[in-house]
Steps between C-alpha positions, in 0.01 A plus 500: 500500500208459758485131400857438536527641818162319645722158367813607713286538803333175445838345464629666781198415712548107440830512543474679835238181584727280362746601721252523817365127489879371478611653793204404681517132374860554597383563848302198568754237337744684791212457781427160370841374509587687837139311627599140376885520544478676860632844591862511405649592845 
């Protein structure tokens, strides 16, 4: 049961840093763009 529940948390822990690193790659594809295409107003 122990071991089961130690997987879950390991799952849920990569997912969770999955999840972190796209949004911040996210953010700099947005910056970048914004930096080479100019500020949109």
């Amino acid at each position: 049961m122990s071991k089961k529940r130690k997987v879950i948390g390991a799952v849920l822990k990569g997912c969770i840093y999955l999840a972190a690193a796209f949004t911040v790659l996210m953010l700099v594809l947005i910056i970048g763009y914004i930096l080479v295409k100019g500020v949109p107003y």
